[in-house]
C-alpha positions in Angstrom: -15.5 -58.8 11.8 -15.3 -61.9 13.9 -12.8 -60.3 16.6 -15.1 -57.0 16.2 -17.8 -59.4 17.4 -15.8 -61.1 19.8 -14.9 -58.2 21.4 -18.7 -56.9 21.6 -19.8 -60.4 23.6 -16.6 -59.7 26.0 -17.7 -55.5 26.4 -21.5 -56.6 27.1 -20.5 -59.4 29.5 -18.7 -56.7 31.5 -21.2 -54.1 31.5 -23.7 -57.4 33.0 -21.1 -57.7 35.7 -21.1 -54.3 36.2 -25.0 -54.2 36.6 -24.8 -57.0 38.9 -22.3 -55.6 41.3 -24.4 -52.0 41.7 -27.4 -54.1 42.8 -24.9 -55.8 45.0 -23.7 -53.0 46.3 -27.4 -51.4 46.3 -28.5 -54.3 48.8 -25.3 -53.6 51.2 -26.5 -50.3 51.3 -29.7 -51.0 52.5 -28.8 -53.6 54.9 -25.8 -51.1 56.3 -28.5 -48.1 56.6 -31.0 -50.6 58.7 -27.6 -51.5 61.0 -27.5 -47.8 61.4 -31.3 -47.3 62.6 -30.8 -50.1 64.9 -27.9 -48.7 66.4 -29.2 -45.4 67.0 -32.8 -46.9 68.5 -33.8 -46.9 72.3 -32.6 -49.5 74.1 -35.9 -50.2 75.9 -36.1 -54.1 76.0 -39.6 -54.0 73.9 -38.2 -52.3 71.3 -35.1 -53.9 71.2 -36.9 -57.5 70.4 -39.2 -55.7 68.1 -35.7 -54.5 66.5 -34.1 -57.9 66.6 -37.1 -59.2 65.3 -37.2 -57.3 62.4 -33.6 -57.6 61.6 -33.9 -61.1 61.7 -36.8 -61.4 58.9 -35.0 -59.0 56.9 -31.6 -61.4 57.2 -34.4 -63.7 56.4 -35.5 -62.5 53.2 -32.4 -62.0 51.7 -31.4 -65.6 52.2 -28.7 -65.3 55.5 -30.2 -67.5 58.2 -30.4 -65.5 61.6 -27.0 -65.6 64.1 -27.6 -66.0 67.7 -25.2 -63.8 70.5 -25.6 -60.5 71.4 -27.2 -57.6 69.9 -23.9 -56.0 68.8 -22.9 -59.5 67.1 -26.2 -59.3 65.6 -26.1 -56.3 64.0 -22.4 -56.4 62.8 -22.5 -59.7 61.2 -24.8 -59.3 58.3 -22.5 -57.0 57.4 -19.4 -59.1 57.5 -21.0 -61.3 55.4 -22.7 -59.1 52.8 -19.6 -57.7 52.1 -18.1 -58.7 48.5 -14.7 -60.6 48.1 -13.6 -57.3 46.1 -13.6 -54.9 49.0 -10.7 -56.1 50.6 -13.4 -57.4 54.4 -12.3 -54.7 56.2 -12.7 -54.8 60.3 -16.5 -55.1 61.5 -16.1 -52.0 63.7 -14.1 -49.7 61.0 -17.4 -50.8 58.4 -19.8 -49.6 61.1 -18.4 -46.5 62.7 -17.5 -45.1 58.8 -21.2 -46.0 58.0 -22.5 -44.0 60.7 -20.7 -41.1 60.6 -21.1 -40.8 56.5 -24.1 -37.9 55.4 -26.8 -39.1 52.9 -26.1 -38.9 49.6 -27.1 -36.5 46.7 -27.3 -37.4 43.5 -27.4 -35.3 40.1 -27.6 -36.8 36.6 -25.1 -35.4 34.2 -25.0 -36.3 30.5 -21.9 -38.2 28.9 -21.2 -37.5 25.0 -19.1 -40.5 24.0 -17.4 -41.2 20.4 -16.8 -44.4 18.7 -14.3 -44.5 16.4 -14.1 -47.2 13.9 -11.3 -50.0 13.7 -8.2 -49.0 11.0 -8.9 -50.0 7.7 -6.3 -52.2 6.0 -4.9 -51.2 2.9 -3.9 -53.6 0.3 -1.7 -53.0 -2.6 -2.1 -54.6 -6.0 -0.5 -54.0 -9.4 -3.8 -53.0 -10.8 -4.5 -50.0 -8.1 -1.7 -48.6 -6.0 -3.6 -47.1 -3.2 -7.3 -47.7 -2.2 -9.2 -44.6 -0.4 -12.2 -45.1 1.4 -13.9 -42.6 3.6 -14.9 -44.3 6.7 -17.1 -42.5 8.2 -19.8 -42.3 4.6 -19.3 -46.0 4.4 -20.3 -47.4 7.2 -22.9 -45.0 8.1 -24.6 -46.1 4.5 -23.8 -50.1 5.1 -24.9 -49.7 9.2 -26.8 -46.4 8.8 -26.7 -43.4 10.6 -27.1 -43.3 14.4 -26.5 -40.0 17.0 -23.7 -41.2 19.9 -24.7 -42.8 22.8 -25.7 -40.8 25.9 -24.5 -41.7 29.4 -26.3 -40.8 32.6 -23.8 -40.7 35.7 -24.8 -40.5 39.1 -22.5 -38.4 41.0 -22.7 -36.9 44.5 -21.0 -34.7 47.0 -18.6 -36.8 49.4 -16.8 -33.8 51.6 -14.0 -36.9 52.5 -12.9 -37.4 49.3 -13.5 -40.8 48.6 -12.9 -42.6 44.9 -14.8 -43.7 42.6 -14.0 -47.3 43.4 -15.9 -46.8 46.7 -19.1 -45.8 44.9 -19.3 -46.4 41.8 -22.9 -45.6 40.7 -22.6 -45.7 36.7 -25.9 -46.4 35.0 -25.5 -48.0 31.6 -28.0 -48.3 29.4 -28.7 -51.7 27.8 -26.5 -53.0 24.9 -28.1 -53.1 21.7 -29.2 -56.0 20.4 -28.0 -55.8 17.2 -24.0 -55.9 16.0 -23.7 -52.9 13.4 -20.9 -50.5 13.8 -22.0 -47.0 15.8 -22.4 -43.9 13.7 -19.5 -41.8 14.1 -20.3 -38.1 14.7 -18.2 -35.1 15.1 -18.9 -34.0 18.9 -18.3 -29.9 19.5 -15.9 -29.1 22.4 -17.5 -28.9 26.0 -18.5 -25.2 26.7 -17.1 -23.8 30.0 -19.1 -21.6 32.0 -17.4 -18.5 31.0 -18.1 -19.6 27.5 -21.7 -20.3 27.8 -21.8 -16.5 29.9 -20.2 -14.6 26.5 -22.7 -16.6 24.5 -25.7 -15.3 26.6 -24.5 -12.0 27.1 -24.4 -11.7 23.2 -27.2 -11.5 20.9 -27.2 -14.3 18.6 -29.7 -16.5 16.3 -30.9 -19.5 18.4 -28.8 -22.0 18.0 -29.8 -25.9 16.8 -28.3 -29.3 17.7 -26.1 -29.7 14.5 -25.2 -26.1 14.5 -21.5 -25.5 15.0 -20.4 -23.5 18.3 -18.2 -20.2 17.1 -15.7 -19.3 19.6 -15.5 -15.5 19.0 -11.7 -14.3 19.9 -11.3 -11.4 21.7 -9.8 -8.0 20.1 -7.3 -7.0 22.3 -7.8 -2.9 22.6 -4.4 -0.9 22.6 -3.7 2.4 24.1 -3.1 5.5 22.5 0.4 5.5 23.6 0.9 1.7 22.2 -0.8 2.9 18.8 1.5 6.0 18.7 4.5 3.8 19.2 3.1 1.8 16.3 2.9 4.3 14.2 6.3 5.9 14.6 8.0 2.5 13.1 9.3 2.6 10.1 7.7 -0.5 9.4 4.9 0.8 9.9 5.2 4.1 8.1 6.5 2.3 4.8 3.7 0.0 4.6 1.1 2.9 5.4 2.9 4.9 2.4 2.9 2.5 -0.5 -0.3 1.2 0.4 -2.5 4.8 0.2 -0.9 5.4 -2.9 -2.4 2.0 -4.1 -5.8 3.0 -2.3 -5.9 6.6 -3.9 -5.3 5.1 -7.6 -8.0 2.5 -7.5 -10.7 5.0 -5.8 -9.7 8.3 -8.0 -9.7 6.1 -11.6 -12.9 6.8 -13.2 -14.3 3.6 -15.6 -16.8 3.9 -18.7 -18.6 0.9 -18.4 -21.0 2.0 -21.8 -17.7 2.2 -24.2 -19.4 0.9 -28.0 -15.8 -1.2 -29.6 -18.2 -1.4 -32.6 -17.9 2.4 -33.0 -21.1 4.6 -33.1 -22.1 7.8 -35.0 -22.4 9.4 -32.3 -18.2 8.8 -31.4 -17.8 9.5 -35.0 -19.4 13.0 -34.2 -16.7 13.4 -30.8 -13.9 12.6 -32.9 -14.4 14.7 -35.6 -15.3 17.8 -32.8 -12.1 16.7 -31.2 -10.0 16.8 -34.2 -10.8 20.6 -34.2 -10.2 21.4 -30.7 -6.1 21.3 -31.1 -5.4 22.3 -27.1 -8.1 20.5 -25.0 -7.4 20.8 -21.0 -7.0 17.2 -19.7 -6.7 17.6 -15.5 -4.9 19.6 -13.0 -2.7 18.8 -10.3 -3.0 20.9 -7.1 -2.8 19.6 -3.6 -4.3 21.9 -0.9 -1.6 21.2 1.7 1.2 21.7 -0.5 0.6 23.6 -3.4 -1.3 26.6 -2.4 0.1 30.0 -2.0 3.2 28.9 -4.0 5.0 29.5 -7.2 5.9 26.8 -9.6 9.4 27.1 -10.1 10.4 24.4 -12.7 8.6 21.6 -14.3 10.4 17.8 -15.4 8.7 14.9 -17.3 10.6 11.2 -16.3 12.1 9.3 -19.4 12.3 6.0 -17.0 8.4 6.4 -16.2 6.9 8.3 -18.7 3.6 9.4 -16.6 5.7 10.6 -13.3 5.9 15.1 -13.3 8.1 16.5 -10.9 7.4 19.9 -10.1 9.1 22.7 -7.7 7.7 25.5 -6.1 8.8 28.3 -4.0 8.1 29.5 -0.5 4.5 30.2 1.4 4.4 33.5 2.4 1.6 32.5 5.0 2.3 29.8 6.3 6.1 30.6 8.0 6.1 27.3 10.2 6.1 25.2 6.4 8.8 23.9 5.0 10.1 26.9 2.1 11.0 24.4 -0.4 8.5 22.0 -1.6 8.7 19.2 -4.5 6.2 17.0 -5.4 6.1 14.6 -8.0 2.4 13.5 -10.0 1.2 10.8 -11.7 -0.6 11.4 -14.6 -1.7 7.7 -15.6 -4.2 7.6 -12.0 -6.8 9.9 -11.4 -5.7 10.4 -8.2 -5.9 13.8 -7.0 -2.7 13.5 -4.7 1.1 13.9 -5.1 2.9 10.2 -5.8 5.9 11.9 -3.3 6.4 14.9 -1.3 9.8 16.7 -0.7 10.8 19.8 0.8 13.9 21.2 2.4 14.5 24.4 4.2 15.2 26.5 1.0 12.9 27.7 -1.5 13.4 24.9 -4.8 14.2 27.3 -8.4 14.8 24.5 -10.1 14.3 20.8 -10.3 14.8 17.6 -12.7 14.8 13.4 -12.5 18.4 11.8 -12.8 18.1 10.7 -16.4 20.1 7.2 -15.7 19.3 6.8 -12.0 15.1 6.7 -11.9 14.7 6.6 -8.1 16.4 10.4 -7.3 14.9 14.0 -7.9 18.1 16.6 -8.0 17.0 20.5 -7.0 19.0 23.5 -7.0 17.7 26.1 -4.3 17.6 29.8 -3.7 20.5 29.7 -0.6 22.3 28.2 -3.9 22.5 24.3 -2.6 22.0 21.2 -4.3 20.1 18.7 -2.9 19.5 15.3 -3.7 16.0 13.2 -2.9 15.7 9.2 -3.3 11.8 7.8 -3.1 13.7 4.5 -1.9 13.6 6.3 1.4 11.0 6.6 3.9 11.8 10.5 4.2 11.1 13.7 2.7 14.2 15.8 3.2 17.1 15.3 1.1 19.3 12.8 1.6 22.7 14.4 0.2 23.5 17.9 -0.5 26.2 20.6 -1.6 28.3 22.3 1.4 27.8 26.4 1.5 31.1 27.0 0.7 33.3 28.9 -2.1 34.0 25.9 -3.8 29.9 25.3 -4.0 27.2 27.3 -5.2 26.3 30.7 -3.3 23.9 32.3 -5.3 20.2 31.0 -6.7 20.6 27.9 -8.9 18.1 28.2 -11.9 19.9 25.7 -14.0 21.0 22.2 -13.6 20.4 19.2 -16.3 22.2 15.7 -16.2 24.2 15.2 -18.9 26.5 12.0 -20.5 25.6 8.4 -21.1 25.0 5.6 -18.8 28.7 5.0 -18.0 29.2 8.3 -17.9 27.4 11.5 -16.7 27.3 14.5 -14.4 25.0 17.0 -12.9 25.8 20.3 -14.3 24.7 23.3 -12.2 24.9 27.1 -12.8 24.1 29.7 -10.7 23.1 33.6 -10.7 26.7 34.9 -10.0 28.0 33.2 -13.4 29.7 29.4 -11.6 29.4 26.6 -13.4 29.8 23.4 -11.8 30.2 19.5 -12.6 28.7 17.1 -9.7 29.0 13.1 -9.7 25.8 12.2 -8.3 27.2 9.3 -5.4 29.1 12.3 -4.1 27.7 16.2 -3.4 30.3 17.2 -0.8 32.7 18.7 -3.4 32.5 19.7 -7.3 34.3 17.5 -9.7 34.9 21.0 -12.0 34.0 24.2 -12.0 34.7 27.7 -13.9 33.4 31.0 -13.9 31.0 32.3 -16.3 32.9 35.8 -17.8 32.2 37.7 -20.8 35.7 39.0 -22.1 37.2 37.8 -19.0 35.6 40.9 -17.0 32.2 40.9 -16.9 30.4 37.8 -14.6 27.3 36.4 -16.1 24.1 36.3 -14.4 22.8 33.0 -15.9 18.9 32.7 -15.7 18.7 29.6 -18.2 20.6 27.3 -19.8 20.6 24.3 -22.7 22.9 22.0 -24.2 22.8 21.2 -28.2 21.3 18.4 -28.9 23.7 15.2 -28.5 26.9 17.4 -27.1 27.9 17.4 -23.3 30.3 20.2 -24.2 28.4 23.0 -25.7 25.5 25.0 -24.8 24.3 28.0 -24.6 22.8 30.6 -21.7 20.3 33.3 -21.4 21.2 35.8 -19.0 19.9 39.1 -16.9 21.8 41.4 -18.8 19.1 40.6 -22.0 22.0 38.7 -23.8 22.3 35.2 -25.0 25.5 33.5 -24.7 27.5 30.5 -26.4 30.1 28.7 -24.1 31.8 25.0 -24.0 33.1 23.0 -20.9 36.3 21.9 -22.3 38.5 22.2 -25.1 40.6 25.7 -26.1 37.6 27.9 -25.7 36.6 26.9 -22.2 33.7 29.3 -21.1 31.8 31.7 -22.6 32.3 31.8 -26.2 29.8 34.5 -28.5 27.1 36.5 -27.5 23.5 37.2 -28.9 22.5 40.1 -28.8 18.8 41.4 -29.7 16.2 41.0 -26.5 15.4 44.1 -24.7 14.7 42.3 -21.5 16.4 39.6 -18.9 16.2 36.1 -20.9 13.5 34.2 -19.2 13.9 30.6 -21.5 16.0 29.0 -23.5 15.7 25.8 -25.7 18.3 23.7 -28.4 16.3 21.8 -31.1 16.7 18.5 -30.5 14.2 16.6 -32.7 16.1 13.6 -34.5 15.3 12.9 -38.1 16.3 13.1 -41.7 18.2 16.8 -41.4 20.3 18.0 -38.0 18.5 21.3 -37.1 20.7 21.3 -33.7 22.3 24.2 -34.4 18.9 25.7 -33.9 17.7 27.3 -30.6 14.7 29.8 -29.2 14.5 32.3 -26.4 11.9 33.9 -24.5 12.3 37.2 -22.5 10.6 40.2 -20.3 10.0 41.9 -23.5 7.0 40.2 -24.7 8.8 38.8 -27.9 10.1 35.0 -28.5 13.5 34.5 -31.2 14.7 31.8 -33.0 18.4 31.4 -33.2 21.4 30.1 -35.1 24.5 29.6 -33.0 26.2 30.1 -37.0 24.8 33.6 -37.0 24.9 36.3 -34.0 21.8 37.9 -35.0 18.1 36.4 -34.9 16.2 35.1 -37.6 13.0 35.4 -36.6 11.2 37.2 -33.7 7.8 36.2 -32.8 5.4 39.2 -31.5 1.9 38.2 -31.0 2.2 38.7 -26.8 0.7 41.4 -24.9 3.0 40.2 -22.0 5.9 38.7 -20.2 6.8 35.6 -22.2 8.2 33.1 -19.3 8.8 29.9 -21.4 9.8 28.5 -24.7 10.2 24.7 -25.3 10.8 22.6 -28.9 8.2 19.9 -29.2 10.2 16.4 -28.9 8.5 14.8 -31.9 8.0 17.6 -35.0 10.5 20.0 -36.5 8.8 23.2 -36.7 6.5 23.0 -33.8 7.4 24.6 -30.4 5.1 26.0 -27.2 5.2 29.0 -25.1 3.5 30.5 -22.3 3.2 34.6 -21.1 1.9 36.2 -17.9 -1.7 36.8 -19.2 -1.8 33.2 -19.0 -1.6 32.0 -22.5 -0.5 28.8 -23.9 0.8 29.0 -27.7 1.6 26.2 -30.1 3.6 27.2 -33.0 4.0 25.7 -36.2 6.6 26.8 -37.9 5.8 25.4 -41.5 2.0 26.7 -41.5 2.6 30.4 -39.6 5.5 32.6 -38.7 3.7 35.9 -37.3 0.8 33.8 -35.3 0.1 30.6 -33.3 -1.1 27.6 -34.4 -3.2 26.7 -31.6 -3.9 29.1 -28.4 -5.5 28.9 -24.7 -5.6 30.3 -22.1 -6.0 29.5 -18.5 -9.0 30.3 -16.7 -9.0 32.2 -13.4 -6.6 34.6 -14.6 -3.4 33.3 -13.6 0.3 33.3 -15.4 2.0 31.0 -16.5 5.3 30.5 -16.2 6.6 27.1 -17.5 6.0 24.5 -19.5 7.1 20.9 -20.5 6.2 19.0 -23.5 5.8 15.2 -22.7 8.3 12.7 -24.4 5.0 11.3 -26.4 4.4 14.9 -27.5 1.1 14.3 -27.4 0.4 16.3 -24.5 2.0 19.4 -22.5 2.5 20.3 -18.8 2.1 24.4 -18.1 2.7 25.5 -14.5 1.4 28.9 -12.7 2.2 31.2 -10.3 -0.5 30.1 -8.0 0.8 26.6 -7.8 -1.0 24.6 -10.3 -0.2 22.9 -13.4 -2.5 22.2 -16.0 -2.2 19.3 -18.6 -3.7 20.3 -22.2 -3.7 17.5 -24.7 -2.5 18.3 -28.2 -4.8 17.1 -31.2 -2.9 14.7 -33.1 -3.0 16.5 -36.4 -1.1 19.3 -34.6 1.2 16.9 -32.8 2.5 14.4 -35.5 4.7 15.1 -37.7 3.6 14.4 -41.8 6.4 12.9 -43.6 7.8 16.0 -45.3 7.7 18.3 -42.4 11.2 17.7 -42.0 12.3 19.4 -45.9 9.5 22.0 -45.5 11.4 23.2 -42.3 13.9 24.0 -44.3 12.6 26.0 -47.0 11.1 27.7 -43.7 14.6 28.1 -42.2 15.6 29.3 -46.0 12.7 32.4 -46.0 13.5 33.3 -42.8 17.3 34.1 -43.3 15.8 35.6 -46.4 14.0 38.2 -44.3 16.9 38.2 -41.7 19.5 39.8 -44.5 16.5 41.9 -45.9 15.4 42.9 -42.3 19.4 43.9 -41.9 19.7 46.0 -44.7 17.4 47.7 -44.1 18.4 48.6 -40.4 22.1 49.7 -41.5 20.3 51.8 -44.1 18.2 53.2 -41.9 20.6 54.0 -39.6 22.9 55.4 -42.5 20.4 58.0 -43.5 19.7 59.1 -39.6 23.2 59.8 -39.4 24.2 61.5 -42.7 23.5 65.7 -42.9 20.4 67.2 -44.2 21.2 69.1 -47.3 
């Protein structure tokens, strides 16, 4: 504190000295201007004494005894000698003539701002505290208290020959305090140009107050339509603007009940028990206006990876010819987003579509022009990224069928089209088959496969529905390559085709169902050529037949009048379970139970698909559904044999004469 003092007594000294010099120089001033006047008066001898009179009581006053000479010698040396020791005496005639010929002087008063920042602290270390922290600013302003920064007036004027501040310096000080404290110290806002202070004016703001902080407001620098367009061709660009509407469109579309009761209510006893009796209850629908309308739902494909994705395919638009023919899009059914996750097309109408089962990023789809395509979400595009060659060795015909099949380590895509081919694809490579064979009956006869499935567990055998009303067995490999046994016992082209592939307590693979034109829906045995059952309750085209992935006797079905059917096996053979049907009187044409089996996806021919929950005393299994299937399975062969006997005896008697 005592060099802090010290240092004080030396800065008010100066700023005396400083004081002392202006009136100095204030006095020259004076005495320089009244040279000036007598230079420029008449030269009449009366007013020269009166001049020289007056010049001499003036050198008088200020203490400088009168000089005797001439009138030039008295004029010039006052100023000689009232100039200080600093100014370096320059020449008496030099003084005068720059004197003369210099303008009077304007003077403004313009307002200083300075800051006084406080001395370092020193910071000791002991082995008690390691570091001391002290904010400098709060202490001293509580031990000194708090004071504004000092203001500075400065006197400045116009001087068109440049001269320096060391020629006139006119700085008015104001006098030193007093007392010793340490200054306040303030945080002073940034000096405002004048085309700040114009952009403050211009815009309206509230009135601003001494402490209040100045805002600088940045300038938005407007693009042009060609620099946005450019912008938003990147890929960059495109990518981000992709994932993040997806993101926007799931948190806007999700619906939240903000009045659910945990402790449980009569009134949700009441909804549970109603919605214990409603088996098939509609959940939502998935239609995009863009995409969907005016087309055909061609295949439908739950993901095992992500259980909520649906991948669905549909045909070409009639009317709209500029559109893309083929069109894929995949949904999510865990957001209540009204939107497709991913759109794909390509220039082919889709038949039939599926997820890679080991690789969850691509969507396989076999067209009408009889290509296979391949789509990857990874990419920021919607056409495919590989596909098949039109060639011999490829596909020429309408692809309805294709399914991945294998293990992890080792799988294929398996394709087969109208004209009775059969090949075996490796996904990283679609430019050539790894297999193929022809599809022949008897080694004469081509098949026209419409559907296909594989037993449950086996890459090798499976069996195909076909135009010609007939089911048929075949194998890839092994002695018995191609088609092996045929079914024979529809009436119309086989329209679906599912293997029973529910795992429990009893292997019902060799088990499998068909749907045809012919308004009727068969169970199978690949062990017997002839049906065991054959469901009649349609009034129309049966499209689609699918075994439920959790219960043994319970399979769905859908028909053109737009009828979904659940059938339970081990509580009705001649009627459905459970039945709805779709409003607006549209057909539908496929369906796809959801791994969970809680729920089912049915698509139309109008280009929507409808998601209908399934109660879960229709859906789950009981514990001895799996041994009451069988005595099922049991009756039925019963009434298969009986139903036979009866035929051949029937036929016996048409054919034997009438006595």
């Amino acid at each position: 504190m005592a060099d802090r003092k010290a240092e004080l007594e030396r800065k008010k000294l100066k700023l005396e000295q400083m004081r002392k010099e202006r009136e100095e120089k204030n006095r020259q001033r004076k005495v320089k201007e009244g040279g000036e006047e007598k230079k420029v008066a008449p030269t009449s001898s009366g007013q020269s004494q009166d001049l020289r009179a007056q010049t001499d009581e003036l050198l008088s006053s200020l203490g400088i005894p009168p000089a005797s000479g001439n009138d030039s010698q008295a004029v010039v040396q006052p100023v000689k000698e009232t100039v200080g020791p600093n100014e370096g005496a320059p020449a008496t005639s030099a003084v005068t003539t720059q004197q003369a010929s210099r303008r009077k002087a304007k003077l403004t008063v313009t307002k200083v701002g300075e800051t006084n920042i406080p001395p370092r602290e020193n910071v000791t270390y002991s082995k008690e505290t390691q570091t001391i922290v002290v904010d400098t600013t709060e202490k001293e302003g509580h031990r000194f208290g708090a004071r504004g920064p000092w203001d500075y007036y400065v006197l400045t004027y116009d001087d068109p020959r440049g001269h320096s501040d060391e020629d006139t310096d006119s700085i008015d000080v104001h006098p030193a305090p007093t007392h010793h404290k340490m200054p306040h110290v303030e945080n002073v806002h940034p000096t405002l140009t004048q085309e700040d202070i114009q952009k403050q004016e211009e815009k309206p703001s509230a009135p601003a107050t001494k402490d209040s902080p100045v805002t600088m407001v940045k300038k938005v620098i407007e693009l042009s339509e060609e620099e946005k367009k450019q912008i938003m061709m990147t890929e960059e660009f495109q990518t981000f603007f992709n994932k993040t509407t997806r993101v926007v469109e799931r948190a806007l579309d999700e619906e939240i009940d903000i009045f659910v009761d945990y402790a449980g209510g009569e009134s949700e006893d009441m909804e549970s028990d109603l919605r214990a009796g409603e088996r098939l209850k509609l959940q939502r629908n998935f239609f995009d206006e863009r995409w969907s309308k005016h087309r055909t739902v061609t295949s439908l494909d739950w993901s095992k990876q992500h259980p909520e994705l649906l991948v669905a395919s549909y045909n070409a638009n009639e009317d709209s010819p500029n559109d893309p023919d083929g069109v894929t899009l995949i949904w999510n059914s865990k957001f209540k987003k009204t939107t497709p996750e991913y759109v794909f097309h390509c220039q082919s109408p889709v038949m039939s579509s599926c997820f890679a089962e080991f690789h969850p990023n691509l969507v396989v789809g076999g067209t009408y022009s009889g290509q296979i395509v391949l789509w990857d979400n990874r990419v920021n595009k919607r056409t495919p990224i590989q596909r098949t060659p039109l060639s011999a060795a490829a596909h020429t015909h309408p692809v309805y069928c294709i399914n991945v099949v294998g293990t992890q380590n080792a799988h294929n895509l398996i394709s087969v089209s109208t004209d009775g081919k059969m090949c075996s694809w490796s996904l990283d490579m679609l430019s050539q088959p790894q297999d193929s064979m022809e599809l022949q009956h008897k080694q004469s006869k081509a098949v026209a496969v419409t559907c296909f499935s594989f037993l449950s567990g086996d890459v090798n055998n499976f069996v195909v529905g076909s135009e010609d009303c007939t089911v048929y067995t075949a194998c890839r490999h092994g002695g018995k390559t191609g088609i092996s046994e045929a079914f024979e016992g529809h009436m119309g082209p086989i329209t679906g085709i599912d293997c029973h592939n529910v795992p429990g307590q009893i292997d019902f693979s060799p088990y499998f169902l068909t749907s045809s034109f012919d308004w009727t829906l068969k169970l199978w045995s690949i062990k017997d050529q002839k049906f065991l059952h054959s469901f009649e309750d349609n009034s129309d085209y049966v499209y689609d037949v699918q075994w439920s992935p959790i219960h043994p006797a319970l399979f769905a079905s859908v028909d053109g009048d737009g009828r979904l059917d659940l059938w339970n096996l081990n509580n009705e053979t001649e009627v459905p379970t459970a039945s709805v049907v779709a409003e607006g009187g549209v057909a539908l044409n496929h369906c796809r139970w959801h791994g969970s089996g809680s729920s089912i996806a049915v698509g139309d021919d109008v280009g929507r698909i409808h998601i209908y929950d399934v109660a879960e005393n229709t859906a789950n299994p009981k514990m001895d559904e799996w041994s009451r299937f069988v005595r099922t399975l049991q009756e039925l062969k019963q009434q298969a044999v009986e139903r036979e006997e009866e035929s051949s005896l029937g036929s016996v008697s048409m054919t034997s004469p009438l006595r």
